[in-house]
DOFI-372246 format. One line per field, with one value per residue: x, y, z of N, C-alpha, C, CB in turn; residue number from 1. Coordinates in steps of 0.05 Angstrom, whole numbers, plus 5000, padded with zeros to 4 digits. Each point is the difference from the previous one (the first is absolute). Last residue first. Glycine has a CB too. Layout:
BEGIN
n_X: [X,...]
n_Y: [Y,...]
n_Z: [Z,...]
ca_X: [X,...]
ca_Y: [Y,...]
ca_Z: [Z,...]
c_X: [X,...]
c_Y: [Y,...]
c_Z: [Z,...]
cb_X: [X,...]
cb_Y: [Y,...]
cb_Z: [Z,...]
n: [NUM,...]
% end
This chain:
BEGIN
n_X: [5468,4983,4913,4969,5022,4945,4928,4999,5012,4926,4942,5024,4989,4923,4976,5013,4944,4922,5029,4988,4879,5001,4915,4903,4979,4934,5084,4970,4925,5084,5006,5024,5027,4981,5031,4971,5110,4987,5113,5010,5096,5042,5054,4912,4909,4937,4894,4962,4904,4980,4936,5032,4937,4971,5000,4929,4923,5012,5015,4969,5039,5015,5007,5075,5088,5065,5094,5062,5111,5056,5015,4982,5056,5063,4994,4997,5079,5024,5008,5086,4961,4920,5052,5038,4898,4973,5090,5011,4905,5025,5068,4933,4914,5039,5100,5103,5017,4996,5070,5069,4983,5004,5069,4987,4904,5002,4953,5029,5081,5008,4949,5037,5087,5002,5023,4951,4889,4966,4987,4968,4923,4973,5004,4981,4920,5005,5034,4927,4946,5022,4973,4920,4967,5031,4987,5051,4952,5090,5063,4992,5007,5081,5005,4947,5037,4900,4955,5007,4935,4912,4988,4990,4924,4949,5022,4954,4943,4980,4992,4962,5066,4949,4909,4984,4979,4970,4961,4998,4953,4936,4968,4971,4945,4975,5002,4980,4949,4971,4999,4964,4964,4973,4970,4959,4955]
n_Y: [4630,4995,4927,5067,5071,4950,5003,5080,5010,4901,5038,5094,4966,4963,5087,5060,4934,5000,5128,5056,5077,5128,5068,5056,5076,4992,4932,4899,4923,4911,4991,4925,5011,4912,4998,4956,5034,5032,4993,5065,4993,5089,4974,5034,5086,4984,5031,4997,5009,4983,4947,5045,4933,5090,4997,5057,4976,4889,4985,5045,4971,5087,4982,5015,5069,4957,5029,4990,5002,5051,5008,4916,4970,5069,4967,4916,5038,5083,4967,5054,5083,4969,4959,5075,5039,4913,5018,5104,4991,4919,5060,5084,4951,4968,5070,4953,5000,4901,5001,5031,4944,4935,5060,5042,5006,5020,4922,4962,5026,5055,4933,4929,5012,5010,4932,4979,4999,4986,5104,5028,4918,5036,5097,4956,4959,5073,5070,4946,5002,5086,4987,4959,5049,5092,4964,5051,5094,5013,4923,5022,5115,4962,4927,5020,4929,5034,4908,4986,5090,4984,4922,5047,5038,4921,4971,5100,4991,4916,5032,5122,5094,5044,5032,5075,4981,4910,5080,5045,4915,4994,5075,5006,4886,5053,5089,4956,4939,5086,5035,4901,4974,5099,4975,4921,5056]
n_Z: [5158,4894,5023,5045,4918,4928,5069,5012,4905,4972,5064,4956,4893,5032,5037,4930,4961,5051,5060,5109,4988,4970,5067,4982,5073,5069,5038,4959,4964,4927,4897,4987,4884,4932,4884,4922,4949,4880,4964,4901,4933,4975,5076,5064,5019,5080,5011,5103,5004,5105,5082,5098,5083,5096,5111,5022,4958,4931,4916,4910,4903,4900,4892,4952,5001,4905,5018,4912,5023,4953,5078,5031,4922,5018,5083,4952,4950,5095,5104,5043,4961,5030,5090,5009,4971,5037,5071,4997,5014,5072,5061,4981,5023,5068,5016,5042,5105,4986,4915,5044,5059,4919,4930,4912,4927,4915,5002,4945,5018,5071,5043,4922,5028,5088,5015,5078,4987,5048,5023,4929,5020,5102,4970,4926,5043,5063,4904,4943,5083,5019,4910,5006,5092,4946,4905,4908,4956,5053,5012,4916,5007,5043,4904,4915,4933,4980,5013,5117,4996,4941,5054,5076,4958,4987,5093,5020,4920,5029,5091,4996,5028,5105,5030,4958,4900,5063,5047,4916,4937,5098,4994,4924,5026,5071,4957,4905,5068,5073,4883,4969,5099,4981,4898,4990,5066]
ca_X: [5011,5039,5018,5002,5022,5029,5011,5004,5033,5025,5004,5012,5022,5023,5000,5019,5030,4995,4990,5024,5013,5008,5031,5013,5022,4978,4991,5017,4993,4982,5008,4978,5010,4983,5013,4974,4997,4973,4986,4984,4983,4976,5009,5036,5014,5030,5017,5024,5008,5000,5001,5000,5027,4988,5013,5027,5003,4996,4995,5006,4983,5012,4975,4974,4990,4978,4985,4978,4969,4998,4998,4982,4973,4994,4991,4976,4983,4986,4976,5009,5024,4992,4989,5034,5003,4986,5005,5022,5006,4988,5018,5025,5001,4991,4973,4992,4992,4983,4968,4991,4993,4976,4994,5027,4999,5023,4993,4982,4998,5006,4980,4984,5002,4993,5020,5026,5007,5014,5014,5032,5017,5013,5009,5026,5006,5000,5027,5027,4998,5012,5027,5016,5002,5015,4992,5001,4977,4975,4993,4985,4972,4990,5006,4994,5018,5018,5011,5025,5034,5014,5010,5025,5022,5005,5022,5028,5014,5011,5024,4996,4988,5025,5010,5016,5019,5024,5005,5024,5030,5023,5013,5028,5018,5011,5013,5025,5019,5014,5016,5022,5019,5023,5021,5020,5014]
ca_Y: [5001,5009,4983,4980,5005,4991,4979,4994,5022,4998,4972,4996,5006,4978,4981,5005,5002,4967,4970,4993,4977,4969,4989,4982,5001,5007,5033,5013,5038,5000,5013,4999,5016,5011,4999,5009,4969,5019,4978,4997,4979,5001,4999,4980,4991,5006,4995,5002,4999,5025,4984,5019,4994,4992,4991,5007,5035,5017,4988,4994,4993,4996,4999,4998,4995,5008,4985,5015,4986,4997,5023,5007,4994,5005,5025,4991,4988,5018,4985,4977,4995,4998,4978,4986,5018,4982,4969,4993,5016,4980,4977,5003,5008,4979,4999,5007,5029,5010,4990,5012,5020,4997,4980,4985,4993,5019,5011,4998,4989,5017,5027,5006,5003,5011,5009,5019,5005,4980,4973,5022,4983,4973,5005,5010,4980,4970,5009,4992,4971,4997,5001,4982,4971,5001,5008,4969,4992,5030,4997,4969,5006,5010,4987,5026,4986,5017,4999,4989,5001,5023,4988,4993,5009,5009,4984,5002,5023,4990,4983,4976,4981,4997,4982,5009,5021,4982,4984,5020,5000,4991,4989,5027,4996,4970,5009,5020,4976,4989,5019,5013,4977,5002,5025,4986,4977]
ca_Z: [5033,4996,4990,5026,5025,4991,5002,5023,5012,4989,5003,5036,4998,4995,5018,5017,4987,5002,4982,4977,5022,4984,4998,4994,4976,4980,4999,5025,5004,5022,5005,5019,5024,5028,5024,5012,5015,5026,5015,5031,5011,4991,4982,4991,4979,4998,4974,4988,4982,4968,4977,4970,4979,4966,4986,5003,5005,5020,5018,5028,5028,5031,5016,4991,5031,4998,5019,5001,5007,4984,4988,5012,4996,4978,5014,5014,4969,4969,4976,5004,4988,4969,4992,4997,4985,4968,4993,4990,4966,4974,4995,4988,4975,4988,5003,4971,4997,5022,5001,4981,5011,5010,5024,4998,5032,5003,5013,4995,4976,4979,5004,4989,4974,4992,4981,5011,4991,4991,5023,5001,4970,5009,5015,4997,4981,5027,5034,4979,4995,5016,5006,4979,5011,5017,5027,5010,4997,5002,5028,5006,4996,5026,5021,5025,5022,4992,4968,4994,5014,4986,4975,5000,4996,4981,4984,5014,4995,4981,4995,5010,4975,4983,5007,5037,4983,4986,5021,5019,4982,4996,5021,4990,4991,5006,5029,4990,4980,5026,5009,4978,5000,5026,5006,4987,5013]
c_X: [5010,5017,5022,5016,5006,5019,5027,5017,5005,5021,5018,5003,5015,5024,5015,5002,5012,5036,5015,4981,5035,5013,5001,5026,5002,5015,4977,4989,5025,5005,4975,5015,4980,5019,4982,5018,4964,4988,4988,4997,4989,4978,4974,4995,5024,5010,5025,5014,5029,5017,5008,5009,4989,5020,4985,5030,5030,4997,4990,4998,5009,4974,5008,4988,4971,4979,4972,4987,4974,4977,4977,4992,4974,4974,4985,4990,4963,4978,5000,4986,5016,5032,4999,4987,5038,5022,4998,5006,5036,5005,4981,5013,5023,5011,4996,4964,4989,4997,4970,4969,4991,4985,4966,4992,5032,5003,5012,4985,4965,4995,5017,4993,4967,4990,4993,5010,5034,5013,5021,5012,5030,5023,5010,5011,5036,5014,5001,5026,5025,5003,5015,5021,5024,5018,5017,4982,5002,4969,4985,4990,4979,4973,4977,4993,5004,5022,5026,5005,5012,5030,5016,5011,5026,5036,5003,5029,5024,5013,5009,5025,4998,4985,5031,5019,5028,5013,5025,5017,5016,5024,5021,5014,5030,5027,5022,5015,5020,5019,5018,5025,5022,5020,5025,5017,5020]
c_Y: [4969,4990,5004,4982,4977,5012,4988,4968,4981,5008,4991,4966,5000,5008,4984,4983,5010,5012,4986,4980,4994,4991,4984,5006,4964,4999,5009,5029,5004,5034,5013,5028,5006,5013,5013,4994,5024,4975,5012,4981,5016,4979,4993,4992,4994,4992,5016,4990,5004,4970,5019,4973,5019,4992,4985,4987,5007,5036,5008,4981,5018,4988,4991,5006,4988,4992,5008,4989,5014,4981,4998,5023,5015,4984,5014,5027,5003,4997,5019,4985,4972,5001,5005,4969,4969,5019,4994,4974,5000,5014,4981,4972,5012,5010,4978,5001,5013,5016,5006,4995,5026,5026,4998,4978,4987,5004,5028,5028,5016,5004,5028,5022,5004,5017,5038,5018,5012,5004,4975,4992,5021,4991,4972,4997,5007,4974,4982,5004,4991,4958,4991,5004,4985,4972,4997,5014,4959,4978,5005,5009,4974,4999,5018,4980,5032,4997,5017,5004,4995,5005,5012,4985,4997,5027,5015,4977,4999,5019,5007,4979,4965,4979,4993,4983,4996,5006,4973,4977,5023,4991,4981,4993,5021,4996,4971,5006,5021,4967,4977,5012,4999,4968,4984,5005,4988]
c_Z: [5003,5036,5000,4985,5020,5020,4986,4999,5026,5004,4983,4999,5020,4990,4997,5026,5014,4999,5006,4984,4980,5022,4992,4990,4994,4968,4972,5006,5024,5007,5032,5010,5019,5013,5022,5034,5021,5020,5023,5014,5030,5004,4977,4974,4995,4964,4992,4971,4998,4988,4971,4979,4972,4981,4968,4981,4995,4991,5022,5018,5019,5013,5031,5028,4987,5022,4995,5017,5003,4998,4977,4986,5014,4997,4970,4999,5027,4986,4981,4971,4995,4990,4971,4986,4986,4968,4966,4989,5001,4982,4978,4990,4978,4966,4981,5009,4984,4993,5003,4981,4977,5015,5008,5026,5008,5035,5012,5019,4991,4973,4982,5008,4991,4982,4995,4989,4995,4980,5002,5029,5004,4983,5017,5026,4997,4985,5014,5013,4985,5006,5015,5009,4978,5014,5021,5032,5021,5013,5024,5033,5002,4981,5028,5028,5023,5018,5006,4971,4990,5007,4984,4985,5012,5008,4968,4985,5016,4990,4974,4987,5002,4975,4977,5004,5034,4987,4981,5013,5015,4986,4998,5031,4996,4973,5001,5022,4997,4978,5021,5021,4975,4999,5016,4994,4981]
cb_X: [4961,4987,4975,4955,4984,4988,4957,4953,4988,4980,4959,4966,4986,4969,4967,4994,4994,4941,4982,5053,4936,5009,5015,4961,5037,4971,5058,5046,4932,5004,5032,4980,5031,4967,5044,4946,5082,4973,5031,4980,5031,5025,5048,5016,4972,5007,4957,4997,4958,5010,4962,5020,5015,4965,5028,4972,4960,5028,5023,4995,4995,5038,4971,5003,5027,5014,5038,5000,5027,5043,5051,5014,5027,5048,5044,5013,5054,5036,4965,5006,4997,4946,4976,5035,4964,4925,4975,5007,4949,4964,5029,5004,4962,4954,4989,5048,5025,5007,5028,5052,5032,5018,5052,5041,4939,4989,4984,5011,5040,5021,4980,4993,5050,5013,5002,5012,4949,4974,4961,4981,4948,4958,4974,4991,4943,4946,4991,4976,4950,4982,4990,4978,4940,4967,4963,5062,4992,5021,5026,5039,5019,5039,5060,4972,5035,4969,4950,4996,4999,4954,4966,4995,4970,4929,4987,4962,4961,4974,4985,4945,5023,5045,4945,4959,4949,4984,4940,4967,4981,4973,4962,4973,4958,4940,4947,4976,4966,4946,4963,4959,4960,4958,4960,4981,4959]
cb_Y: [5040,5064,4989,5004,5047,4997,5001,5035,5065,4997,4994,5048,5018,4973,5006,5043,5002,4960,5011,5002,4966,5008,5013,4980,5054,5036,5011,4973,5008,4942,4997,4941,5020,4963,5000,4982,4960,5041,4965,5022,4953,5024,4990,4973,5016,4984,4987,5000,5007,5077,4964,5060,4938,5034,4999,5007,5004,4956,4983,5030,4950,5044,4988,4965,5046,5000,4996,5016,4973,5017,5010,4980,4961,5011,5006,4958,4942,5002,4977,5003,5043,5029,4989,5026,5072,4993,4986,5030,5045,4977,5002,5042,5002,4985,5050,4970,4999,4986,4984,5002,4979,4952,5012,5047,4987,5028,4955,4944,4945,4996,4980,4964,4970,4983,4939,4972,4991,4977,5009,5053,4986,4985,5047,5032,4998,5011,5044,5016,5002,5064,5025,5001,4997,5040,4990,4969,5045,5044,4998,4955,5040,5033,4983,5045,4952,5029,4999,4968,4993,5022,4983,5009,5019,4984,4948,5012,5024,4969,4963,5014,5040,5005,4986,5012,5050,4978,5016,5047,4986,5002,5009,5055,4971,4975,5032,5023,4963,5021,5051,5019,4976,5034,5045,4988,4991]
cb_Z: [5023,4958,4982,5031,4999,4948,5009,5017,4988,4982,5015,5034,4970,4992,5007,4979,4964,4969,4965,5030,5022,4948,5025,4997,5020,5040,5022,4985,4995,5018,4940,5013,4974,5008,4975,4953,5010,4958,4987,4987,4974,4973,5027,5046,4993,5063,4986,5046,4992,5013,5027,5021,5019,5003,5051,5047,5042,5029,4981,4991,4995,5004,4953,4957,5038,4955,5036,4961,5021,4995,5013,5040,4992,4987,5047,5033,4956,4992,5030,5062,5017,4997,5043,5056,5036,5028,5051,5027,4998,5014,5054,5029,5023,5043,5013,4962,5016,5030,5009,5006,5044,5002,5021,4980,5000,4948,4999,4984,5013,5027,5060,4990,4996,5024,4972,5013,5005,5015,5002,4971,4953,5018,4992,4962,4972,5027,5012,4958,4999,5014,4988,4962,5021,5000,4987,4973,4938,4938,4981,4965,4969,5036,4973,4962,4957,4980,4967,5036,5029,4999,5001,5032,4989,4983,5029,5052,4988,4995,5027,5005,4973,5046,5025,5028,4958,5000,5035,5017,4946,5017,5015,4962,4986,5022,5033,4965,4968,5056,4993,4957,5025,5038,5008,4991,5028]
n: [185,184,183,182,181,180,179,178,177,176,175,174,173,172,171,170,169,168,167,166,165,164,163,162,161,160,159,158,157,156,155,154,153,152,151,150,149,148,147,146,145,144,143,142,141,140,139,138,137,136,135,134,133,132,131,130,129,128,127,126,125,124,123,122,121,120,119,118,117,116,115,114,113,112,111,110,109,108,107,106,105,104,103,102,101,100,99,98,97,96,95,94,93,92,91,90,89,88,87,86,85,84,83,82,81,80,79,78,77,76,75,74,73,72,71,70,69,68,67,66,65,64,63,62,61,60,59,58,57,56,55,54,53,52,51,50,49,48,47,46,45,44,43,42,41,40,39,38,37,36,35,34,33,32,31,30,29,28,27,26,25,24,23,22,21,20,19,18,17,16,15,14,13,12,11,10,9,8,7,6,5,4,3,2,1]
% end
């Protein structure tokens, strides 16, 4: 009898590490490798690891803000686009990994800190089955001075896969473009 329960554990258990080998790598690995992306500024490989809902969150965000925009300077500016219809036609994910790709050129200096950043993940809430913030360690160095701030990325399942939601920054970045377009009007 004690057999068989050893044995029907070992079962169980080789089961279920199949079933989470199955499921892919959990939050905090995933943020570990889209961390890796941005050090190498690999825009599509960031984008790889965002969630779909984010993207198409970020396209809805633009897709009000270039409207207000006569001069058309941001959807060329930021998208290489010449009008809204155009835009539209782009895939979510093309127009972030372009956003962010005209974003680093536009920022050198920023894009050199990222390169040069280190991210140390300590660990992930869940919230549930389906959603989890990942907790890490960002440390940046300027002009041989580190600075380490303690940040969160929330990252939810898509197709049996964690995805990164947008962050806090690309929100308020949109919300800034939007507002400095409404000011120029």
């Amino acid at each position: 009898m004690r057999q068989r329960l050893r044995l029907f554990t070992v079962l169980a258990l080789f089961s279920l590490a199949g079933v989470l080998h199955a499921q892919g790598p959990g939050p905090e690995r995933v943020a570990e490798m889209q961390m890796a992306a941005v050090s190498r500024s690999d825009w599509s490989g960031f984008t790889s690891f965002m969630h779909p809902d984010a993207l198409e969150s970020f396209k809805a965000a633009f897709a009000e803000i270039l409207p207000m925009d006569g001069t058309g300077e941001a959807g060329s500016g930021l998208f290489g686009v010449s009008d809204l219809a155009q835009y539209q036609q782009a895939s979510a994910a093309d127009l972030f990994t372009l956003f962010m790709q005209r974003l680093s050129e536009a920022a050198p200096e920023m894009m050199m800190m990222t390169r040069g950043a280190r991210y140390q993940v300590l660990g992930a809430v869940l919230e549930g089955p389906e959603l989890a913030h990942v907790v890490y360690r960002l440390t940046v160095t300027v002009d041989d001075t580190p600075f380490s701030s303690m940040e969160v990325e929330t990252y939810r399942k898509h197709g049996g896969q964690w995805k990164s939601m947008l962050r806090r920054e690309i929100d308020q970045l949109v919300a800034g473009i939007r507002q400095s377009i409404a000011e120029q009007e």
